[in-house]
C-alpha positions in Angstrom: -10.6 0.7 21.3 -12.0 4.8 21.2 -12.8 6.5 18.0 -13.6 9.8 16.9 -15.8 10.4 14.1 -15.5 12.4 11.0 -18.6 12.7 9.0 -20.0 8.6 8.5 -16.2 7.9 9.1 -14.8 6.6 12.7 -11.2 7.1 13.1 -9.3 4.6 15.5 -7.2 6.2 18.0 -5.3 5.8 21.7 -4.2 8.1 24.2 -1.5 6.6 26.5 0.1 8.4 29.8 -1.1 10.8 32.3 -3.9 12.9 31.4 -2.5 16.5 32.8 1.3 15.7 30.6 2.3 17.5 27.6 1.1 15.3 24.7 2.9 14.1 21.8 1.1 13.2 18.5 2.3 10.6 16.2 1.2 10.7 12.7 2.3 7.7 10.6 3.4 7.3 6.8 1.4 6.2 4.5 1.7 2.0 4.5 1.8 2.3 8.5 -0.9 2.0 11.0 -0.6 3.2 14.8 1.1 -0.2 16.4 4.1 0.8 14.7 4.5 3.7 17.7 4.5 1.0 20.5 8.4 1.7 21.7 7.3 5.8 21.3 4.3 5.2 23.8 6.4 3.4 26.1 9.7 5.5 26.0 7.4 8.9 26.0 5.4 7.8 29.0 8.5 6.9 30.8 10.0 10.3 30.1 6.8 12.4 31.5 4.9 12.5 28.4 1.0 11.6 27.5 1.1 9.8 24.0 -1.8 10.0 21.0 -1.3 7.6 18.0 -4.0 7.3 15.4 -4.6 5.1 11.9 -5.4 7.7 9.2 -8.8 7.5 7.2 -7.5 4.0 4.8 -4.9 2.7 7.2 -5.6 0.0 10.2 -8.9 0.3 12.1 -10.0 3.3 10.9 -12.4 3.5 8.3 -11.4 3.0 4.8 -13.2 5.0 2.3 -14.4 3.0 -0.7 -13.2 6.1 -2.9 -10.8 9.7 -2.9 -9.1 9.9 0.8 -8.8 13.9 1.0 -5.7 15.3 2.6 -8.3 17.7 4.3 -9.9 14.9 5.6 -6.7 13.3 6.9 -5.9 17.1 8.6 -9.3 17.5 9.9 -9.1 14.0 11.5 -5.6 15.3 13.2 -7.6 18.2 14.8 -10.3 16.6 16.2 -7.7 14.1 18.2 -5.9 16.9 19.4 -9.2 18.6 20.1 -10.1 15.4 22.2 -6.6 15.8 24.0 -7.7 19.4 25.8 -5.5 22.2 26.4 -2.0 21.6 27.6 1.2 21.9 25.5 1.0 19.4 22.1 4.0 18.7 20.1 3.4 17.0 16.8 5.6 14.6 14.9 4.9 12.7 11.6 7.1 10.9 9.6 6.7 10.9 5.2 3.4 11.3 4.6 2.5 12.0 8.1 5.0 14.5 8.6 3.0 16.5 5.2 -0.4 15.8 7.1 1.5 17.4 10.4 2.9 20.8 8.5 -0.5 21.4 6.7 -2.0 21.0 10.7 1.1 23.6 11.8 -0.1 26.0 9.1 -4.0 26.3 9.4 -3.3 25.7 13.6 -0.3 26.4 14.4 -0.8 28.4 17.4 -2.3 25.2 18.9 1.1 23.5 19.0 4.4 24.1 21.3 6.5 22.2 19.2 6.4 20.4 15.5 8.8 17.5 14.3 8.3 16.6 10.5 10.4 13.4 9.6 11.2 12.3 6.4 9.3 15.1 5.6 8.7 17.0 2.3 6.4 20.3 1.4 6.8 19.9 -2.7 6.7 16.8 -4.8 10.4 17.3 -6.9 10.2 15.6 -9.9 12.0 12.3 -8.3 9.7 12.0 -5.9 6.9 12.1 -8.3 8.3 10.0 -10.2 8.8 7.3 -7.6 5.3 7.8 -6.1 3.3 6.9 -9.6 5.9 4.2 -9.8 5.0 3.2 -6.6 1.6 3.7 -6.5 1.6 1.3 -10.2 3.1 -1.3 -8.5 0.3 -1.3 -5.5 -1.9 -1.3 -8.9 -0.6 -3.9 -10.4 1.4 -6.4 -7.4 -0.7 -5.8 -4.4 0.1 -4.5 -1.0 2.7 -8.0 -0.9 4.9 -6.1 -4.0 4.3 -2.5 -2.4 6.7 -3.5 0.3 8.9 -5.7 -1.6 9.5 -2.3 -3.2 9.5 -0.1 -0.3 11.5 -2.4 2.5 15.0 -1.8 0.7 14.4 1.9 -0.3 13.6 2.5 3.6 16.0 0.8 5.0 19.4 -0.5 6.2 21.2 -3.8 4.8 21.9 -4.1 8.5 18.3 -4.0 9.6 16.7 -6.3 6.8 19.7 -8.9 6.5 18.6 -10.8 9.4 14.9 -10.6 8.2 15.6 -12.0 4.7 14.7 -15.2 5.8 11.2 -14.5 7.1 10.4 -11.6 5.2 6.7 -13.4 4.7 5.9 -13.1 8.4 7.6 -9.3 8.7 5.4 -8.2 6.1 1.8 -10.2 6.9 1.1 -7.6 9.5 0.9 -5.0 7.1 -1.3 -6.9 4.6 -4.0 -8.3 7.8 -3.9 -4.2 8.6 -3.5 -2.2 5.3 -6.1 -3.1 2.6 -5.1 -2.5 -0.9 -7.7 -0.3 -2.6 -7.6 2.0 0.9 -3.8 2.5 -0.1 -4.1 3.3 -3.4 -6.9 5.6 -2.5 -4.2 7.3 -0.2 -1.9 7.4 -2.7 -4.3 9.0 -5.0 -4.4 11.8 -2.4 -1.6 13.1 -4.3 -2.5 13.9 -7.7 -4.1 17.5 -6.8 -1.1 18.4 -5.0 0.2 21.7 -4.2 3.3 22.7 -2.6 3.3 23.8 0.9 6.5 26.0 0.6 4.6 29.4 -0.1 3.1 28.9 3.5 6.0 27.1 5.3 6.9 30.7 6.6 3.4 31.1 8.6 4.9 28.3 11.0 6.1 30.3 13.9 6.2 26.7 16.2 9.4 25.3 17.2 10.5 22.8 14.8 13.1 20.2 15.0 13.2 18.6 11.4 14.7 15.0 11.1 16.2 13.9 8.2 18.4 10.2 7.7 21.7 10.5 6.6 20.9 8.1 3.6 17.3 9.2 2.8 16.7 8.0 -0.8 12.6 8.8 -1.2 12.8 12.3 0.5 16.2 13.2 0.3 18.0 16.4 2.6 17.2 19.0 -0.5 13.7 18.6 0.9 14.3 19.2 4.2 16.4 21.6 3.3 13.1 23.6 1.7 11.7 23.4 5.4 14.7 24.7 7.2 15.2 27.6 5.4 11.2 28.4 5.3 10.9 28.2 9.1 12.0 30.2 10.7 12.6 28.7 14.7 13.7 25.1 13.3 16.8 23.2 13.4 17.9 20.3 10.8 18.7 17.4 12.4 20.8 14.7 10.7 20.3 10.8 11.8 23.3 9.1 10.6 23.2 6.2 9.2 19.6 5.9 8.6 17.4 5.8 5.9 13.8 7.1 5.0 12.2 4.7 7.6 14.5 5.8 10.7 11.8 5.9 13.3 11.2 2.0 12.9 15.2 1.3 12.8 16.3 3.9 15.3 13.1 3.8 17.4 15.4 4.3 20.8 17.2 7.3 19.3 14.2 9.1 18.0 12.1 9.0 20.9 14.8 10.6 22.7 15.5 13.3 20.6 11.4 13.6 20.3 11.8 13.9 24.7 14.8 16.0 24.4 13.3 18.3 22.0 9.9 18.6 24.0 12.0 19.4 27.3 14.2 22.5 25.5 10.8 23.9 24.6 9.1 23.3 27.9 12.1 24.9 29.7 12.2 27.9 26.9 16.3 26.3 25.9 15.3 25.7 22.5 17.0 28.0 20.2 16.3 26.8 16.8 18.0 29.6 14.4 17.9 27.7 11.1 20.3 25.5 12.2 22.2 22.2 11.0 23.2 19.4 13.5 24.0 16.0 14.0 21.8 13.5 15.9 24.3 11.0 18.2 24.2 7.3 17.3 22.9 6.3 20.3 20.3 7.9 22.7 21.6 10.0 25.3 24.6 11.2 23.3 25.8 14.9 22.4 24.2 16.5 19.5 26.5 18.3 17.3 26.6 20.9 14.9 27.5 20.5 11.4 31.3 21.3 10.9 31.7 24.9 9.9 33.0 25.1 6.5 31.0 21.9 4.7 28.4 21.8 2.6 25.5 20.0 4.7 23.8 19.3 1.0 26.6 16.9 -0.4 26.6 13.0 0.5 30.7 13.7 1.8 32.3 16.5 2.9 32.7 19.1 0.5 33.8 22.4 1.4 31.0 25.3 0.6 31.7 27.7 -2.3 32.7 31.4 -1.6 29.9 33.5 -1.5 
């Protein structure tokens, strides 16, 4: 198991696929840990691709700071495994939390990236989101990492996913309390409370950036990605239908193709982003299309957009 280290702190990471590929870098949310990426290493190796997953400073086998997890620290920690990576093309995806750690890494480095996919991402806390964090953050406080997830399992997910868990729920979530420890969470969560929007310097992103956003997102909903879209400029807005804020663990097979698909368009110089809106397929493999002309991308239904 390699680590890097970071001052007295070792981060846990794992580099999977030839070494001479273009390289994808995973970032996870916040209650994740790297395992989570298992059907990304395989499908991205399979497709051509060298794969780097990492635990952030609190999460898994990296070290958990006894006190205040910086977000500079968890961006620092991002650099030096793509540092350890070398030279060729990287393309950087992060999903919630992550996907913040990834855009401040695409502003201050930018020009080491070929592409950048923020899911479930967000740049400014709206007052919602703020909202649901303390109360989040509360219940970690007051429940333990068991209630966290009770809370966070139905806001991230599909009745279809979880109604054939209900019934060993226990065992679906004892992974995350052997690997996540409590105080190291809310110390991540605590990360937040000097927070500054990003949007001011969402422009300086010149990297190609396919932004992935579920249909049903309830903790970062499309307004926020909307923020992103508009701020940068070679990025597309790519809705996953059906999905909720935790798409990559429901839709695994999906998203690592559109991660691939993505990767290749850049490679071969096809990607085109030009602010656009368009809609993932359900199934791997499938056409993606663009938003109909004439609808409000915003709204829930289709909703015809107001004269200008």
């Amino acid at each position: 198991m390699p680590f890097l280290s970071h001052g007295s702190h070792r981060i846990r990471y794992e580099l999977d696929g030839p070494r001479d590929a273009p390289a994808y870098v995973l970032v996870n949310g916040l209650t994740q840990y790297s395992e989570l990426w298992a059907a990304y290493r395989d499908a991205l190796t399979a497709r051509g691709f060298r794969v780097a997953t990492f635990d952030l400073l609190g999460q898994g086998a990296s070290a958990k700071p006894e006190l205040f997890i910086s977000q500079d620290d968890q961006v620092e920690s991002l650099r030096l495994l793509i540092d350890e990576i070398g030279h060729g093309p990287i393309f950087l995806g992060g999903i919630s939390f992550g996907a913040l750690i990834a855009l401040r890494y695409a502003i201050a480095h930018g020009d080491r990236l070929s592409g950048l996919v923020p899911m479930s991402a967000f740049a400014e806390l709206s007052p919602q989101l703020a909202l649901l964090g303390n109360a989040l953050r509360t219940g970690l406080i007051l429940g333990g990492t068991s209630y966290l997830q009770d809370l966070l399992l139905p806001m991230n997910l599909s009745d279809s996913w979880l109604k054939p868990l209900l019934g060993k729920l226990d065992a679906v979530k004892r992974q995350g309390w052997l690997v996540n420890d409590v105080y190291a969470l809310q110390n991540l969560m605590e990360s937040f409370l000097d927070f500054q929007p990003l949007t001011p310097q969402l422009s300086q992103i010149k990297t190609p950036t396919m932004i992935l956003n579920g249909e049903f997102d309830f903790l970062t909903p499309r307004a926020l990605h909307e923020t992103l879209r508009v701020q940068i400029a070679d990025s597309a807005l790519v809705i996953i239908p059906n999905a909720y804020h935790a798409f990559t663990l429901e839709k695994a097979a999906l998203t690592a193709d559109l991660l691939a698909r993505f990767a290749e368009d850049v490679l071969a110089v096809r990607w085109r982003g030009n602010r656009a809106v368009l809609i993932a397929p359900d199934e791997p493999g499938g056409d993606i299309m663009p938003f109909p002309a004439g609808f409000d991308h915003l709204r829930a239904i289709p909703v015809p957009r107001a004269a200008p």
